[in-house]
C-alpha positions, -999 to +999 in steps of 0.1 A: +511+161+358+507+126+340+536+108+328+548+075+307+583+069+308+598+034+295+640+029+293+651-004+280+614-016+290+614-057+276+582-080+285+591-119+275+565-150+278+574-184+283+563-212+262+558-241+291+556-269+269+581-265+249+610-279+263+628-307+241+655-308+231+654-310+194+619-290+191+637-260+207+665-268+184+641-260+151+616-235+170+650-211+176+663-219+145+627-211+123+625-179+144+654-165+156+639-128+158+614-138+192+622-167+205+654-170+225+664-195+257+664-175+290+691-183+316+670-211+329+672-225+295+638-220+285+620-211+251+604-176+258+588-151+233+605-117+235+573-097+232+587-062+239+624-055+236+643-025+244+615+001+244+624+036+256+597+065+251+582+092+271+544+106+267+540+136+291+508+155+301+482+166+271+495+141+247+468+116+229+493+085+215+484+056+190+499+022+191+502+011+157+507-019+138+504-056+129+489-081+147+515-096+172+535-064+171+534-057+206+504-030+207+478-044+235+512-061+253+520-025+258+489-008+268+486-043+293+526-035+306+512+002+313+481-007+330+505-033+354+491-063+342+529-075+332+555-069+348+590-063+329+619-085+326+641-053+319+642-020+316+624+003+337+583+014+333+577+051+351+537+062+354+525+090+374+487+096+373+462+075+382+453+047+352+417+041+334+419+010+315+396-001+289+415-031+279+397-063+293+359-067+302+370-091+328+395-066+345+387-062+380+354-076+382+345-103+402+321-126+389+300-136+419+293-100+427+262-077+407+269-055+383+259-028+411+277-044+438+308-043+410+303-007+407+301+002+444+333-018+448+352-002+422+340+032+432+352+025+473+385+009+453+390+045+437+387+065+475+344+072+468+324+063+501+300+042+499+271+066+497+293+080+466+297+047+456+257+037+453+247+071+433+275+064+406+262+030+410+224+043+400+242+067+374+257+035+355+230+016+358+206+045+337+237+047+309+244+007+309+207-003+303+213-037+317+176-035+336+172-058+363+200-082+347+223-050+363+214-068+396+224-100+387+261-115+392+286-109+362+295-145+355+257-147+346+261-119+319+270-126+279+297-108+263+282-083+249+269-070+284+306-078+297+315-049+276+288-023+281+292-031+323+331-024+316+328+003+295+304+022+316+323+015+348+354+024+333+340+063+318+318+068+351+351+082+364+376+105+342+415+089+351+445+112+347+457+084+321+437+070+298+443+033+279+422+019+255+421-008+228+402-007+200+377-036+208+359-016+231+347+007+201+334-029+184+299-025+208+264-032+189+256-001+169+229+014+196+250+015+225+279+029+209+258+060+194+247+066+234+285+061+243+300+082+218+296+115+239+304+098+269+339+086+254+340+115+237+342+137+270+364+110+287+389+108+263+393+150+259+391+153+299+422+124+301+457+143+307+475+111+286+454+088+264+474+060+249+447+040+223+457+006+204+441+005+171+441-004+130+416+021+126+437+049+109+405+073+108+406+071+149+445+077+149+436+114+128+409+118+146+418+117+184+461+114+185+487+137+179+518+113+183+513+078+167+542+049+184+548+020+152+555-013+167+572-045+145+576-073+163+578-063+199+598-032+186+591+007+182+604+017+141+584+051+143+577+074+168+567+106+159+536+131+147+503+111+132+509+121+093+546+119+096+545+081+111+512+070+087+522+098+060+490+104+034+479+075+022+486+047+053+454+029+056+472-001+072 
């Protein structure tokens, strides 16, 4: 059984070159909402504050909101990229992430050589690890650039390595942020079964997007954040109600 459980969770960031005197003084004073002094007397941008949900096994949950609000902080608190400052974060399930291209790879290695390693990462021998390796590399259609090392690779080939890595194997949790739907036009009509199949086969999926039609589409619980805070949490049309196109 998959679980998300967050009490009190806060994330904060501090702002290293910000330490004057009198630029603190106006910087607190212009934003008194996110910026606060911790202990060590130090500028830091709440991010998340006093967060406390639950999403338990079969539910499909959008992050919502402006830019800034705290969405891809979230989904990056979840996957253990931040650790919090308060508050407690529970997860039980293994975690698929498709968050950051760069997550987890290692530049020097291959694409292939990426995939074996992730694969022997996730408890796969190595054997295992080479045919999902040949698997990706028929999906990615990298060519002979799949034998090349990463740092060598553009953006756009960044994403489709990640992507395919990260829907070669079905986690029990699923988080995604919207940029990984923002592939060229080809590749996402050959990935849209694939995701399709990954995100129905996913015991949790938690998704950060402005794209109200994906919210209907794929989620039954939509989570509002406003700066760094949750103001709705609740069923799709009741939290976007009719006409929310934001």
């Amino acid at each position: 059984m998959a679980l998300i459980e967050a009490a009190g969770l806060a994330i904060e960031f501090p702002l290293y070159h910000h330490n004057a005197r009198s630029l603190k003084q106006r910087l607190l004073a212009s934003s008194p909402l996110r910026l606060k002094q911790n202990e060590d007397n130090r500028i830091v941008v709440a991010a998340l504050r006093d967060l406390s949900f639950t999403i338990g096994d079969g539910e499909r949950v959008a992050l919502v909101g402006p830019n800034g609000a705290g969405k891809t902080t979230l989904l990056r608190t979840v996957a253990g990229v931040y650790e919090p400052v308060a508050g407690s974060l529970r997860i039980e399930g293994e975690i698929g992430s498709l968050i950051d291209p760069a997550a987890g790879m290692d530049p020097l290695l291959t694409g292939r050589e990426n995939v074996v390693l992730r694969s022997l990462y996730r408890g796969m021998t190595e054997a295992e690890g080479r045919a999902l390796a040949d698997e990706v590399a028929g999906f990615v259609g990298l060519a002979e650039f799949f034998d090349v090392p990463v740092r060598g690779y553009s953006a756009g080939m960044n994403v489709r390595l990640s992507f395919a890595m990260a829907t070669a194997m079905a986690p029990a949790i699923l988080l995604m942020d919207e940029w990984f739907l923002a592939g060229d036009a080809d590749f996402m009509k050959r990935a849209e079964q694939r995701l399709a199949r990954l995100v129905t086969d996913a015991e949790i999926l938690l998704i950060a997007t402005h794209d109200m039609g994906i919210v209907r589409k794929w989620c039954t619980r939509a989570i509002r954040l406003e700066g760094g805070r949750i103001i709705a949490d609740g069923p799709v049309a009741e939290v976007l109600g009719p006409e929310d196109a934001t």
